[in-house]
C-alpha positions in Angstrom: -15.2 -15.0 -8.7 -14.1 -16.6 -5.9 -12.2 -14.4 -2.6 -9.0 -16.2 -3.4 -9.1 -14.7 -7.2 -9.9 -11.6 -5.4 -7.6 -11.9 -3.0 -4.5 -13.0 -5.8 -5.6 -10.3 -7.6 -5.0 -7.5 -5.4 -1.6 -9.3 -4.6 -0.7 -9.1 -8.0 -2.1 -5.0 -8.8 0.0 -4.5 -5.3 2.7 -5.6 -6.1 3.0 -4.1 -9.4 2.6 -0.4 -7.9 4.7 -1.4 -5.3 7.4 -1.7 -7.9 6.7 1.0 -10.2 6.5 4.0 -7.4 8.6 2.6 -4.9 6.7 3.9 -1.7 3.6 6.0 -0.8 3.5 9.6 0.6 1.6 10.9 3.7 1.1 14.0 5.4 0.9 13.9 9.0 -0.4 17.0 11.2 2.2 17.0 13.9 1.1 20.4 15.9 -2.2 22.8 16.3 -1.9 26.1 18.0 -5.0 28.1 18.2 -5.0 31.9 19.7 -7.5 33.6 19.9 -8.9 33.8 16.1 -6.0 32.6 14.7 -5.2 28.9 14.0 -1.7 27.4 13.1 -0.8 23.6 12.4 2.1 22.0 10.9 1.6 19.4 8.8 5.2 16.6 7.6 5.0 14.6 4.6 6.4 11.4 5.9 7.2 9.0 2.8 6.8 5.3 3.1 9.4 3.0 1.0 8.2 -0.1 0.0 10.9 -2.9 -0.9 11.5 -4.3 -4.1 11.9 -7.9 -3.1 8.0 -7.1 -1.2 6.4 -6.0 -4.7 8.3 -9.0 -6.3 7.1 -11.6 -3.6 2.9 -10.0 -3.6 3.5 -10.5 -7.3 4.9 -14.1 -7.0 2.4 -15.1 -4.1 -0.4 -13.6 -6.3 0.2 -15.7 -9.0 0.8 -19.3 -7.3 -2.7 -18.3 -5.8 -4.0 -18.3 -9.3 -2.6 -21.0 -10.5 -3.3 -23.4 -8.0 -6.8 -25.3 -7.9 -8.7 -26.0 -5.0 -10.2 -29.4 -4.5 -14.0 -29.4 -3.8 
């Protein structure tokens, strides 16, 4: 299988998830406090929103890079 299959591929997959969950979730340690024996860190969940035209277009650009041939 050639990179650009590959590459289409993951396009496609991507842009797919991208659509059905809308985003991806993090968490991000912000602070870290030690004293003495004690340690303390605060950690955010920072949520990442991911377009709906961007899923449609990795979807889109995935497939014209299946469908199109390259000349040898």
């Amino acid at each position: 299988m050639s990179p650009l299959k590959i590459v289409a591929i993951l396009l496609i997959v991507g842009g797919i998830v991208g659509l059905i969950y809308g985003g991806f979730t993090y968490t991000k340690t912000t602070h870290d406090a030690k004293i003495g024996p004690l340690e303390f860190s605060v950690k955010d969940k920072e949520r990442v929103n991911v377009p709906i035209w961007a899923g449609v277009a990795a979807i889109v650009v995935g497939g014209a890079l299946l469908l199109t041939r390259r000349g040898a």
